[in-house]
Legacy VTK file of the C-alpha trace (Angstrom):
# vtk DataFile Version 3.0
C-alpha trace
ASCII
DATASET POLYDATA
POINTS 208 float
-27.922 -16.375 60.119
-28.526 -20.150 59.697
-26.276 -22.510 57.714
-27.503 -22.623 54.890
-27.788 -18.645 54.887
-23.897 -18.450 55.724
-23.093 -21.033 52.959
-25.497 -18.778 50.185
-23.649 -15.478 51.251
-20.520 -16.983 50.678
-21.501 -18.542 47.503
-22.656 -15.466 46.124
-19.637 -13.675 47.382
-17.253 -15.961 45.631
-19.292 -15.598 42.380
-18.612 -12.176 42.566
-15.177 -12.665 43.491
-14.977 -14.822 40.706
-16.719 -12.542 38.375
-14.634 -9.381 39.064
-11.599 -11.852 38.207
-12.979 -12.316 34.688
-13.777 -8.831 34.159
-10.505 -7.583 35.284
-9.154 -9.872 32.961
-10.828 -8.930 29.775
-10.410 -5.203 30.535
-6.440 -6.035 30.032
-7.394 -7.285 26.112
-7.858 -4.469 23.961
-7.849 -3.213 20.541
-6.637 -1.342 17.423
-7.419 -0.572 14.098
-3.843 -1.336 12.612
-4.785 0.017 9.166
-5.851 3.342 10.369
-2.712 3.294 12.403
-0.063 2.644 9.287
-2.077 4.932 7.118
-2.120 7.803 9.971
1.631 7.467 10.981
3.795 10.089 9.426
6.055 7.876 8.021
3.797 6.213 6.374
3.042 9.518 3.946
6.533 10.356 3.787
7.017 6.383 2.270
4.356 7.886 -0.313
5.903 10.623 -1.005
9.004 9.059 -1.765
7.352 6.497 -4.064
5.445 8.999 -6.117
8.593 10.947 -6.654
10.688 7.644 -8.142
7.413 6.974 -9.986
7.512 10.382 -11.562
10.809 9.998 -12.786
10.145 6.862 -14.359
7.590 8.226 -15.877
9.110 10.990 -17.416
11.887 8.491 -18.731
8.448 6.504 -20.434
7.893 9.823 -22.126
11.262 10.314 -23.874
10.728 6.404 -24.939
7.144 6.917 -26.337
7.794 9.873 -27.505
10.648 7.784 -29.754
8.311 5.466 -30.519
5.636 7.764 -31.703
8.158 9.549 -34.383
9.088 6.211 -35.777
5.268 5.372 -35.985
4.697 8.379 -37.743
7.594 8.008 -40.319
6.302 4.386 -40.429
2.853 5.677 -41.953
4.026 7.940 -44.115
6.838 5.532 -45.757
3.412 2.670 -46.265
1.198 5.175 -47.690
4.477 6.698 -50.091
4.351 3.023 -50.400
0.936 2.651 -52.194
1.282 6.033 -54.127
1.072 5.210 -58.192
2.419 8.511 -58.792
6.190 6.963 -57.589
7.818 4.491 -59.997
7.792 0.653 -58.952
11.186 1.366 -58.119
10.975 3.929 -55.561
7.441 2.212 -54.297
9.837 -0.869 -53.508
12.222 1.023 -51.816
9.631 2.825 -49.559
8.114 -0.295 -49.049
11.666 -1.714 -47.861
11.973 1.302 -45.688
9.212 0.895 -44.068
10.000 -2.872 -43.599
13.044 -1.924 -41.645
11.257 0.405 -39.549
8.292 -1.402 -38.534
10.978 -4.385 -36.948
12.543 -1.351 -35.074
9.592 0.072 -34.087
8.472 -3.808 -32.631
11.852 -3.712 -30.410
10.849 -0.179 -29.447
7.440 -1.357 -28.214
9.381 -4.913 -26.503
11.529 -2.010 -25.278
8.947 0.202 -23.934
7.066 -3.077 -22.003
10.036 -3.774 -20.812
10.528 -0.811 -18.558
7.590 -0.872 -17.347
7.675 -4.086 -15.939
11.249 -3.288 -14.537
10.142 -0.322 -13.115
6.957 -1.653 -11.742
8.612 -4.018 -10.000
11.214 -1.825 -8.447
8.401 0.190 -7.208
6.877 -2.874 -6.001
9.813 -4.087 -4.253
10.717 -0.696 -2.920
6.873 -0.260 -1.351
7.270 -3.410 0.275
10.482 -2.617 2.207
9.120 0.588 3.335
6.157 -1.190 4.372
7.761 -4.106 6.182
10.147 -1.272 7.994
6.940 1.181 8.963
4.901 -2.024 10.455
8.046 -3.007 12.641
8.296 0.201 13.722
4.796 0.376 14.625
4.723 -3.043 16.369
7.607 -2.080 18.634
5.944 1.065 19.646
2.661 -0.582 20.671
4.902 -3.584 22.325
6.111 -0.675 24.505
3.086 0.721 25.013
0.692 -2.298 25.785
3.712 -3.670 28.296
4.215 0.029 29.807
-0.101 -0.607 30.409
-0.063 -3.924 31.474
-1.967 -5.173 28.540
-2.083 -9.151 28.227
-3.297 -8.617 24.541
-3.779 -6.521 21.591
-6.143 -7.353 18.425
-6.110 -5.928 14.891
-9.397 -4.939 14.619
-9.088 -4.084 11.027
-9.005 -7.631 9.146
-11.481 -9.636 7.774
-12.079 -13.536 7.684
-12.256 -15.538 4.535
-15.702 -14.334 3.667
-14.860 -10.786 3.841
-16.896 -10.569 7.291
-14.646 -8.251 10.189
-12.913 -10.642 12.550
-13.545 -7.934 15.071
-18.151 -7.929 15.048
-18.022 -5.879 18.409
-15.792 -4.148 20.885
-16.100 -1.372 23.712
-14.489 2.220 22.422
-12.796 2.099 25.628
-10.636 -1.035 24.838
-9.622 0.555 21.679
-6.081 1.942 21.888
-5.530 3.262 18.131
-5.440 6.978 18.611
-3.073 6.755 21.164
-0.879 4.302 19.327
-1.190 7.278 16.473
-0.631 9.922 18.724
2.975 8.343 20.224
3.904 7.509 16.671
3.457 11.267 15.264
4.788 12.700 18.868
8.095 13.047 17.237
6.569 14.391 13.792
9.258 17.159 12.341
7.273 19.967 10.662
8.618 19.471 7.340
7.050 15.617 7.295
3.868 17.436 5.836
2.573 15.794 3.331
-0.591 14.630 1.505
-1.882 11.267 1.525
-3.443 10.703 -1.939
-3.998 7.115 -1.135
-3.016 6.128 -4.398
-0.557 3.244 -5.372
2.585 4.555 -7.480
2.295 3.242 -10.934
3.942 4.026 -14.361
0.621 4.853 -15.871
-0.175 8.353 -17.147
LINES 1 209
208 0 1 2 3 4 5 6 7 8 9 10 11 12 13 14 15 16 17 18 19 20 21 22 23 24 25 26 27 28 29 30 31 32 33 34 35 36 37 38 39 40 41 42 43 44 45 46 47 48 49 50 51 52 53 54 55 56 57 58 59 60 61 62 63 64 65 66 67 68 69 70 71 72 73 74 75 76 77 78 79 80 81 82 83 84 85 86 87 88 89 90 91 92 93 94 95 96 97 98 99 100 101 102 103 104 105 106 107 108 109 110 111 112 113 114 115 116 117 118 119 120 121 122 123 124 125 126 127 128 129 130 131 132 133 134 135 136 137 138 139 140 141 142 143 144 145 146 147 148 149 150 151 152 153 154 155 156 157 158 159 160 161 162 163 164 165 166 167 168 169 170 171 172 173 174 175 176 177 178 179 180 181 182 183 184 185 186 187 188 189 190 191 192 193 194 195 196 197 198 199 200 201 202 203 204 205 206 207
């Protein structure tokens, strides 16, 4: 082999060298949808669960409160229409009228009252989702810490967010650099069988 053969061999050779070093290198960067992860873990739905059940007793509370509300609205109608009967003296037109005066400004504070509560309670559910929340994504961090370290992984992306323009910051990756079901999997390992429990997706609110 000439010179200039021997110095093209090894040029190729370290190009190849060189290239296997990059490859081995991305291969350690991988991926996971973290949003299919937190909605998949088992905690997550009992954290639901939980939430819907406060919610529901809140609501029922709002009942006994509207339900107040709706007898003085009631009485409220009929004492202005008594009111404007000319069948009743002036007299006892005046004093319906009077009632009625007094029980519209109670049935105001029983409205303030009822708005109120449900910003209270709102907010407690609010605050209460977001601790569960902050808890379930530490827990979930840790266990892929663990698990990309135990792997030799030099990184891990969230390929569930978007940029500014709503476009995903993740356009393209290999399913074989995605790690998500196995983060799930680990998660749910210790799963008791009474943790059960339906995911309706929905946000706990205070309205019907």
């Amino acid at each position: 082999m000439t010179r200039n053969g021997r110095w093209l061999a090894g040029a190729i050779l370290a190009l190849a060298f060189s290239a296997g070093s990059v490859l081995a290198v991305e291969q350690r960067i991988v991926f996971v949808n973290m949003e299919k992860v937190f909605s998949e873990y088992y905690k997550t739905k009992l954290a639901d669960a939980q939430l819907k059940t406060q919610a529901d007793s809140f609501k029922s509370e709002r009942k006994k409160l509207v339900a107040d509300f709706q007898v003085k609205q009631d009485k409220f109608n009929k004492l202005r229409d008594e009111a404007q009967n000319t069948a009743l003296s002036e007299d006892a037109r005046n004093k319906k009228r009077n009632e009625a005066e007094e029980l519209l400004t109670d049935i105001r504070d029983t409205e303030s009252k009822i708005r109120r509560y449900d910003e209270s309670k709102q907010k407690e559910l609010d605050e209460q989702s977001r601790r569960m929340r902050k808890d379930i994504v530490g827990e979930i961090r840790e266990q892929l810490t663990v698990y990309a370290r135990s792997q030799g992984y030099s990184a891990v992306f969230d390929s569930s967010g978007d940029s500014m323009n709503l476009v995903p910051l993740t356009l393209y990756n290999d399913t074989t650099t995605d790690i998500t079901d196995a983060i799930v999997g680990l998660l749910n390992k210790g799963r008791p069988k009474s943790s059960a429990v339906e995911d309706t997706g929905k946000k706990p609110s205070l309205r019907p």
